[in-house]
C-alpha positions as CSV (number, residue, x, y, z in Angstrom):
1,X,78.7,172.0,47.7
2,X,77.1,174.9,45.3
3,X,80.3,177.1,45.6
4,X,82.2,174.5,44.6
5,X,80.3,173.5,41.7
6,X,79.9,177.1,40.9
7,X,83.7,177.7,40.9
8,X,83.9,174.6,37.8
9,X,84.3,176.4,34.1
10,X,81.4,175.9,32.0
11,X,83.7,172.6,29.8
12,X,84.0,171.1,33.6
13,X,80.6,171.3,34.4
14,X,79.5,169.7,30.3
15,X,82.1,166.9,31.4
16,X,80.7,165.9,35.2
17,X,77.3,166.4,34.0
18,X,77.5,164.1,30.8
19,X,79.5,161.5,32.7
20,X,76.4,161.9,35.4
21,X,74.0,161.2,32.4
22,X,76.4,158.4,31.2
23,X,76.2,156.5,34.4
24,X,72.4,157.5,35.1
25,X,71.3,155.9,31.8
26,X,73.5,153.2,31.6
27,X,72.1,152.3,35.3
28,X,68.6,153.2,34.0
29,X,69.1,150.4,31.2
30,X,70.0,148.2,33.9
31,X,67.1,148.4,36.3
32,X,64.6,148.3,33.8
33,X,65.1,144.3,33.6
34,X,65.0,144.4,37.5
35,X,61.5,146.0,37.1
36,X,60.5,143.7,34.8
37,X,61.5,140.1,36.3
38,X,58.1,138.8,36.9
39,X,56.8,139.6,33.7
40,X,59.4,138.3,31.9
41,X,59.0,135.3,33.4
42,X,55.4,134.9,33.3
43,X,55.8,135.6,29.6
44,X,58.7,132.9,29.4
45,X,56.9,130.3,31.7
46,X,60.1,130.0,33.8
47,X,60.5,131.5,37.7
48,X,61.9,134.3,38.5
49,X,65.2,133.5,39.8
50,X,65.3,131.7,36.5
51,X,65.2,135.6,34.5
52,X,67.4,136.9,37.6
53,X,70.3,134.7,36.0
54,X,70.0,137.6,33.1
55,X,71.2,140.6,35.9
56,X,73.7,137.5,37.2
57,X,75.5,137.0,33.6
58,X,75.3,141.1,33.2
59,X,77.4,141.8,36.3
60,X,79.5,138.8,35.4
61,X,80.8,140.4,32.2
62,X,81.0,143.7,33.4
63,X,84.9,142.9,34.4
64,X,85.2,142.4,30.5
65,X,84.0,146.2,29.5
66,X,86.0,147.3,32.0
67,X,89.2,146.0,30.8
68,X,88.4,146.3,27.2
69,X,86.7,150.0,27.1
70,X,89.4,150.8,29.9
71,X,92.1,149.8,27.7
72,X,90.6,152.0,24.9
73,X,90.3,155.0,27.2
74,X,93.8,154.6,27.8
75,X,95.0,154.5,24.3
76,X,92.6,156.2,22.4
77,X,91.5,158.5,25.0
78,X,87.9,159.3,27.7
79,X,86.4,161.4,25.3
80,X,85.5,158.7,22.3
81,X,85.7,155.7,24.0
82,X,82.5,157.4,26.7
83,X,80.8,157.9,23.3
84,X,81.3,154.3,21.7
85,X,80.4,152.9,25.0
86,X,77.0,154.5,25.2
87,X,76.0,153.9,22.0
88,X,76.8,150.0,22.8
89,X,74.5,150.0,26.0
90,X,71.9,151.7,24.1
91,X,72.1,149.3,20.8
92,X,72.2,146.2,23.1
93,X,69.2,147.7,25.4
94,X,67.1,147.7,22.0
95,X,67.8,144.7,21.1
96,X,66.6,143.5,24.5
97,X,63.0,144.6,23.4
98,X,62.6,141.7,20.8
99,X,64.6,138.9,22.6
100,X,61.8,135.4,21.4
101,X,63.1,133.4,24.6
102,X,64.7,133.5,27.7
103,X,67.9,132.3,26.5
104,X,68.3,135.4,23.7
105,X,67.2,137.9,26.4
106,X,70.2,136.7,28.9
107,X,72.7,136.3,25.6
108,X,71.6,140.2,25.0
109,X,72.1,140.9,28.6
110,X,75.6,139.3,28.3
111,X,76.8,141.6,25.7
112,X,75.3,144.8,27.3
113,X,77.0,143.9,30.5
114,X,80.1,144.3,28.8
115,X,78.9,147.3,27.5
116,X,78.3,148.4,31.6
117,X,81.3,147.2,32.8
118,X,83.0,150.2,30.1
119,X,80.9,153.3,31.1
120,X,81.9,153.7,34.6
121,X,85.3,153.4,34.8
122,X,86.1,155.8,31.8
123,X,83.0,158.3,33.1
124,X,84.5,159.1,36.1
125,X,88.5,158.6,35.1
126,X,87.3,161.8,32.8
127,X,85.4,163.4,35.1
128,X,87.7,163.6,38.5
129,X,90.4,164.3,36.1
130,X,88.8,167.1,34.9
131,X,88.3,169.0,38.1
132,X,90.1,170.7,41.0
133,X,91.0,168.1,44.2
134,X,88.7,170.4,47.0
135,X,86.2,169.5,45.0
136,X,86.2,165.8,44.3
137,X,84.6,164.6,47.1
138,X,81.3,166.3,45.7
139,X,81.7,165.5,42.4
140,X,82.3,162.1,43.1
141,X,78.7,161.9,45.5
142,X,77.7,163.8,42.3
143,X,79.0,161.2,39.7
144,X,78.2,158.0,41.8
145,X,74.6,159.1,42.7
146,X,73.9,158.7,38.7
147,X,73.2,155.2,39.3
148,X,70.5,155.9,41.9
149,X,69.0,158.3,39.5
150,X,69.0,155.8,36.9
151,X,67.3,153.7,39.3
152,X,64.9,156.4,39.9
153,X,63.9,157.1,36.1
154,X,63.5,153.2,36.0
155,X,60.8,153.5,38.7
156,X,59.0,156.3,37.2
157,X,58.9,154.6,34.0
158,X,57.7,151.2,35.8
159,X,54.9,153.1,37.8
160,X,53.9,154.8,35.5
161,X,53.7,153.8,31.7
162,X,54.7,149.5,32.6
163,X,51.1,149.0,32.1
164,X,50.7,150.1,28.6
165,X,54.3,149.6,27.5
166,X,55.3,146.0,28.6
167,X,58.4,145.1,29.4
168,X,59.6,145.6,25.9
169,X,58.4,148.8,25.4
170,X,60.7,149.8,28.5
171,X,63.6,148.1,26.8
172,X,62.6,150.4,23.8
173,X,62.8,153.6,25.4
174,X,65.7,152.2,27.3
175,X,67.7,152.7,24.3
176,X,67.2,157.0,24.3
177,X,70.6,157.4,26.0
178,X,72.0,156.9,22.5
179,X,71.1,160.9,22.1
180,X,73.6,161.7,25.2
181,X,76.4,161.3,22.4
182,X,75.4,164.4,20.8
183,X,76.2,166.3,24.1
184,X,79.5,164.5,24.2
185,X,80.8,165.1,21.4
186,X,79.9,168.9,20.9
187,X,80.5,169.9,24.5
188,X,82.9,168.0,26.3
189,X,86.6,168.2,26.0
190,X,89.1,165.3,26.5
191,X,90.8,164.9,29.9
192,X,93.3,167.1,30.7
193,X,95.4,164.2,32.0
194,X,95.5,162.2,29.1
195,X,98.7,161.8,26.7
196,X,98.1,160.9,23.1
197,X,101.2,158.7,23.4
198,X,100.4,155.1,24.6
199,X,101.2,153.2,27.7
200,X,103.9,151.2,27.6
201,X,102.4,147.4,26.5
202,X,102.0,145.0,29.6
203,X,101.5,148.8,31.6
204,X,98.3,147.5,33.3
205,X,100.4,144.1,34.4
206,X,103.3,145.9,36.0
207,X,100.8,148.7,37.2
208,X,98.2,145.6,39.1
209,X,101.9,143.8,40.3
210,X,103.5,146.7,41.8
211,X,100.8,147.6,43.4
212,X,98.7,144.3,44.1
213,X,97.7,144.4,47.8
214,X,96.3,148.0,46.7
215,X,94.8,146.6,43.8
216,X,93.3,143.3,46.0
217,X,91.7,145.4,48.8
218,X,90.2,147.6,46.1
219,X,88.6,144.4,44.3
220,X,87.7,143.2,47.9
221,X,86.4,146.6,48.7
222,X,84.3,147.0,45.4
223,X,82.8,143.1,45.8
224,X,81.8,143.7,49.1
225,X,79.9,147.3,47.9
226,X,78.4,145.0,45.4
227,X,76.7,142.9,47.6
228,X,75.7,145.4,49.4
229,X,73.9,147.6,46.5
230,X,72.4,144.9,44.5
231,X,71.6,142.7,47.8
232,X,69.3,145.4,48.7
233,X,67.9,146.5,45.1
234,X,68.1,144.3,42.9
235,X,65.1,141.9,44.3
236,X,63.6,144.5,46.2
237,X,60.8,145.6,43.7
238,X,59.9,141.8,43.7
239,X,59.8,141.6,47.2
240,X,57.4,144.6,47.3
241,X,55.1,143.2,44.2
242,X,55.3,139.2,45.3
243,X,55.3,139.3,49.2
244,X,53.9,142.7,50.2
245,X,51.5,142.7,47.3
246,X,51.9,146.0,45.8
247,X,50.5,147.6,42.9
248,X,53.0,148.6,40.4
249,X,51.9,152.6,41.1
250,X,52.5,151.6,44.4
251,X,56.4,149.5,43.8
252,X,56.8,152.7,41.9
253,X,56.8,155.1,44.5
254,X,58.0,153.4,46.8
255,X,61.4,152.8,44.3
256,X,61.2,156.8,43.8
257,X,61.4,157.6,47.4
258,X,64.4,155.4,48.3
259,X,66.5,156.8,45.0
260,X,65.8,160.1,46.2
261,X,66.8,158.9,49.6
262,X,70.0,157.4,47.8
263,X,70.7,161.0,45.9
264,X,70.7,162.5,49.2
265,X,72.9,160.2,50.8
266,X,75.3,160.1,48.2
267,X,75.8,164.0,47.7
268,X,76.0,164.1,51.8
269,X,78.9,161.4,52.7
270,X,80.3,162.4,49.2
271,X,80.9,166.0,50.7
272,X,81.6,164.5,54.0
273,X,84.7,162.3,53.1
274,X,86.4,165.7,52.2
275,X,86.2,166.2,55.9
276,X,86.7,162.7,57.6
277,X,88.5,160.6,54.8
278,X,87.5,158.5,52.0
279,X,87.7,155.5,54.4
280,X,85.5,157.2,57.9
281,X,82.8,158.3,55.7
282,X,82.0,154.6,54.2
283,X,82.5,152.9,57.6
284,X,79.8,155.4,59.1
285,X,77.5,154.8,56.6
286,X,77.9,151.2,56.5
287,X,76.7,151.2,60.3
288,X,74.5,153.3,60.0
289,X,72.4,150.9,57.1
290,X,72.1,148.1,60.2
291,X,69.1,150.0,62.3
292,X,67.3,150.7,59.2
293,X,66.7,146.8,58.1
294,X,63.5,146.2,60.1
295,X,61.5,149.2,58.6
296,X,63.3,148.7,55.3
297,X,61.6,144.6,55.1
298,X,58.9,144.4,57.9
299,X,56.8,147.8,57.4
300,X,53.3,146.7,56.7
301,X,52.2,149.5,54.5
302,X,53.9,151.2,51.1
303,X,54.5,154.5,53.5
304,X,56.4,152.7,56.5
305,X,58.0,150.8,53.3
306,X,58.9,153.8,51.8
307,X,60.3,155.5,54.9
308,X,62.6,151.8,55.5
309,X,63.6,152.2,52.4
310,X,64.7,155.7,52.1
311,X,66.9,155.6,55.2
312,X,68.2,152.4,54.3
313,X,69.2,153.6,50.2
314,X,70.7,157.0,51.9
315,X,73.3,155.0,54.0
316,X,74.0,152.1,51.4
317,X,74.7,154.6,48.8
318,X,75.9,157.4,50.9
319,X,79.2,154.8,51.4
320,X,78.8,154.2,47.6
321,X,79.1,158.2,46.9
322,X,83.1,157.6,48.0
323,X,83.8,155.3,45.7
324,X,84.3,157.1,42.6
325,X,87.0,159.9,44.5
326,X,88.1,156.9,46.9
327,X,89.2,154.4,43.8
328,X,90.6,156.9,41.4
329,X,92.8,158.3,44.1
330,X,94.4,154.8,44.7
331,X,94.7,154.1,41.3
332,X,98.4,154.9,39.3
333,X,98.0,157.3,36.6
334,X,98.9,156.0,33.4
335,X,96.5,153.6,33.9
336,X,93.4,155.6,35.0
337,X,91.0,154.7,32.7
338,X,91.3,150.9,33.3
339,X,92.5,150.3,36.8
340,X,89.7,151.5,39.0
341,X,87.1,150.4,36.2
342,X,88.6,146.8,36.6
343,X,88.8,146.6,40.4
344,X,85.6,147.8,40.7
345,X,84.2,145.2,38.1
346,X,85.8,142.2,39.3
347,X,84.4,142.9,42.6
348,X,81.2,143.1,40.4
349,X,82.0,139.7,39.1
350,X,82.2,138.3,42.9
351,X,78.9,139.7,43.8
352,X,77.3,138.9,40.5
353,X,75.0,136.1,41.7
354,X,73.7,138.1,44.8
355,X,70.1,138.1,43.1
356,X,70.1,134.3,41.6
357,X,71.2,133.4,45.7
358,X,68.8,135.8,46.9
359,X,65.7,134.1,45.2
360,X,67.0,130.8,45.7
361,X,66.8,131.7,50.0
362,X,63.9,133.2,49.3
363,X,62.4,130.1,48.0
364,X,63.7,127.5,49.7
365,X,61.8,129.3,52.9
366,X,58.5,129.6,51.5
367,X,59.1,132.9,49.3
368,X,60.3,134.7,52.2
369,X,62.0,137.6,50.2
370,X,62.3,139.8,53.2
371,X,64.3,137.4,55.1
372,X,67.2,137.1,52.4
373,X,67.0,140.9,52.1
374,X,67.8,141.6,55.5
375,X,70.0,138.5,56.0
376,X,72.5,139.4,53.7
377,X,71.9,143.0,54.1
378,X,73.2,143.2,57.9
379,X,75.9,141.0,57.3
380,X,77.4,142.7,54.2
381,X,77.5,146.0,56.0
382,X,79.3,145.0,58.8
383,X,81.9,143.0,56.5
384,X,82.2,146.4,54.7
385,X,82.7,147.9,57.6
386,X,85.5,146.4,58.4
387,X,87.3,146.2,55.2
388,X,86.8,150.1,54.5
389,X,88.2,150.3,58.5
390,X,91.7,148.5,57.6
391,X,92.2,150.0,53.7
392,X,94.6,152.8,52.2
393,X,93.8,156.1,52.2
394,X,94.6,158.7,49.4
395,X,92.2,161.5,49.3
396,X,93.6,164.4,47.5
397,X,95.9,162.8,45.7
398,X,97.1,164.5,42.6
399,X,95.3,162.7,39.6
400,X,97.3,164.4,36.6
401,X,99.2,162.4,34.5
402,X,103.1,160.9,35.7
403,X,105.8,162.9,35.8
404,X,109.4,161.7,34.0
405,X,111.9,162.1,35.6
């Protein structure tokens, strides 16, 4: 993995290290109103799987930025649309901070999911574009594993500063990523694949036609990965506050050990699907998620918690670290920046209750948040399984623009 990042030029490592940023804070945005669910809605007065409708309605709308900010990526090209995107996240996260009621705060969270749905398609469209094949099964563990970072600088915020910043202080410094733009636009170039001239008009409708049962397993594919990544974080710092009875020093680390758990397993499967195929290296790590539920919900202490939760976060996101590589290399050129962004977002929009249903098991069975964790957990990564097992393959494809003939 180091020779090949060593072998990028100094433009392709600015581009898959702002793209990395661009996905990290965008994901760190996200997770700070996961961290903050029962204290919204003790200030609110409402439950909390009231205020997990908020994460619900963002991964709802995230199909939205992906078409809109995809479409823009495709016409206007990765470069500016990455920056307008980020400043929207960041804007919208801001706003977040000084939301009056329960119904502004999901309204803002609304908007900045369309903002969300935007960043990762065009992020890693410019990214993989921008560097050689061998080595885009690293780069895309590389890429992908930004969201588990994001999740980690979430939990360090959360453990340590929640208590003297609030939940709207986090959304405050939730809106920093703004400054990533800077980067952007001094050091990274545009995508060597994109053409100034436009697609064709109706380009993404012949593009999702002639290639539907492609385009259907990837939204399968992606709405399954979503149940699987949010069905295991998303309510998990609740479940170690509300049932194990955690400090929030304590939630904290224990969140910071299974993202770095998540970083390794991402890098690691994201090298090994050069080896074994895009398709073998998801179904080994869905698998081998299934023997790591009992520590992951049962441990009794924040150390056998922690050490559930790190193997557990390796393997979910260790299948996760394809992704990036796996869709772009399915997807047909001329419509990069909006076809892997869209299938991965309306499998988003599938999965987009998984917390709301989550809470609602957890308490219609006496707020038994393990038992909806693990449920859904074991059975998600066996359907994944599965799916991954009976899917295209297309690693190495060539991800330059079309030829004319």
């Amino acid at each position: 993995m180091a020779s090949q990042l060593r072998a990028l030029s100094p433009s392709q490592r600015h581009t898959v290290f702002a793209c990395l940023l661009g996905w990290a804070l965008d994901a760190f945005d996200f997770f700070i109103l996961v961290f903050s669910m029962s204290s919204i809605a003790r200030e609110f007065h409402v439950a909390v799987a009231a205020v997990s409708l908020a994460t619900t309605v963002t991964l709802a709308l995230r199909p939205v930025g992906a078409l809109v900010f995809g479409w823009a990526a495709d016409r206007f090209g990765r470069h500016p649309t990455l920056m307008v995107n980020i400043v929207a996240y960041s804007v919208l996260e801001l706003a977040s901070a000084g939301a009056p009621s329960l119904f502004v705060l999901i309204v803002l969270r609304g908007l900045y999911g369309i903002a969300m749905g935007g960043e990762w398609g065009v992020g890693a469209a410019l990214a993989l574009e921008s560097v050689p094949a061998e080595s885009r099964g690293t780069i895309s563990g590389i890429l992908q594993q930004g969201y588990a970072l994001g999740y980690l600088l979430a939990a360090v915020l959360f453990g340590l500063f929640f208590t003297r910043l609030g939940w709207r202080g986090m959304f405050v410094v939730g809106a920093l990523p703004a400054l990533l733009v800077l980067h952007i636009r001094a050091k990274v170039p545009e995508s060597p694949a994109w053409r100034k001239e436009a697609a064709p008009r109706g380009e993404l409708l012949r593009a999702v036609t002639k290639n539907l049962p492609r385009f259907v397993y990837m939204v399968a594919l992606m709405a399954t990965f979503n149940f699987f990544s949010h069905g295991t974080q998303d309510l998990y710092p609740t479940f170690l506050s509300v049932q194990r009875g955690l400090t929030a020093q304590e939630a904290g680390a224990v969140a910071v050990t299974y993202n770095l758990g998540a970083i390794v397993g991402g890098l690691t499967f994201g090298v090994l699907s050069e080896r074994i195929g895009r398709r073998r290296a998801i179904f080994a790590a869905a698998l081998l998620a299934l023997p790591m539920i009992p520590l992951w919900v049962l441990g009794s202490t924040a150390l056998q918690l922690a050490a559930g939760a790190f193997l557990l976060q390796a393997m979910v996101q260790g299948a996760w670290g394809v992704v990036p590589a796996h869709l772009n290399e399915l997807s047909p050129p001329s419509v990069r920046g909006t076809f892997p962004g869209l299938a991965y977002q309306l499998g988003n929009f599938i999965a987009a209750a998984t917390s709301t249903l989550q809470a609602a098991f957890a308490a219609r069975h006496g707020g038994n948040y393990a038992l909806a964790l693990a449920g859904m957990t074991a059975v998600v990564a066996m359907v994944l399984a599965v799916v991954a097992a009976f899917g295209p393959e297309a690693r190495g494809a060539e991800l330059g623009p079309e030829t004319k003939a």
